[in-house]
C-alpha positions in Angstrom: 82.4 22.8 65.7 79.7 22.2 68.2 77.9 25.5 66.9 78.2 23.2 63.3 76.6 20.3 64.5 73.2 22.3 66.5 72.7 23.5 63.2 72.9 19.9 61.0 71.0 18.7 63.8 68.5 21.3 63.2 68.6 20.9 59.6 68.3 17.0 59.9 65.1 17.3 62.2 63.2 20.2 59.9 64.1 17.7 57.1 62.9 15.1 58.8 59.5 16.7 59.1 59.1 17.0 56.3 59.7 13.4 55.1 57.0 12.5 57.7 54.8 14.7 56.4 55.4 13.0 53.2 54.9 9.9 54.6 51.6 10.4 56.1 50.3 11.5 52.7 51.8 8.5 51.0 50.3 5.8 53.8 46.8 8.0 52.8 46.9 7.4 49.7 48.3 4.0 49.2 45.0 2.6 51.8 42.8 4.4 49.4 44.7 2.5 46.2 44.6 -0.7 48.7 40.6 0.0 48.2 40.6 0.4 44.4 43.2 -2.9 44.0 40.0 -4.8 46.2 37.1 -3.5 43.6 39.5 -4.6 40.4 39.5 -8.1 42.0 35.9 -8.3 42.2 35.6 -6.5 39.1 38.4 -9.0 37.7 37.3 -12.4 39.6 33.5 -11.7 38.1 34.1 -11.1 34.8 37.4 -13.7 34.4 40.0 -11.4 33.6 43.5 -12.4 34.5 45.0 -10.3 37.3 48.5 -10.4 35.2 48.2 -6.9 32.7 51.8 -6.5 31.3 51.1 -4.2 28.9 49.6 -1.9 31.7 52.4 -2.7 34.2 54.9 -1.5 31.2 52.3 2.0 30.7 52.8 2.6 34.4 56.4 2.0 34.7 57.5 3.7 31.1 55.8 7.0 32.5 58.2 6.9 35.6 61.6 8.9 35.4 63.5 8.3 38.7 64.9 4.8 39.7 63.8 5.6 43.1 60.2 5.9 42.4 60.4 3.2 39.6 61.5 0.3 42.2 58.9 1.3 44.6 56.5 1.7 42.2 57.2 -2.5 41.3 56.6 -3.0 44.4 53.1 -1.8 44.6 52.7 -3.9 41.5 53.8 -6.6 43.1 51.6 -6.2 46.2 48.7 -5.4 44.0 48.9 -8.5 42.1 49.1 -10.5 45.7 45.8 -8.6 47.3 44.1 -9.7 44.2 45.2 -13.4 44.2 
């Protein structure tokens, strides 16, 4: 039993890792879309578009398969549409 639970605890911490790794790529990339959300609202404020776009919010969402990434992904949405308030 004890020879068992070394190797979950090995497999948990490998898998782990890996999710960090993960992670670090997703904080990268979400501070560079954090940059592009801060040009569309100078791009948006100028010009007086409305920062509400349904019918893009739908194209992003319709192209996402997994729940998982689908709620998280209306969650940037959401946060997108506060940074540009």
């Amino acid at each position: 039993m004890l020879k068992d639970q070394v190797k979950m605890t090995k497999v948990l911490d490998r898998t782990r890792k890996k999710i960090d790794k993960i992670d670090l790529k997703l904080q990268k990339y979400l501070s560079k879309r954090e940059v592009l959300i801060k040009k569309i609202k100078k791009i948006k404020k100028t010009n007086d578009i409305k920062i509400e776009d349904p019918v893009r919010e739908r194209e992003i969402l319709k192209k996402i398969k997994s729940l998982y990434v689908k709620k998280i992904f209306k969650s940037i949405i959401k946060i997108s549409k506060e940074i540009q308030r």
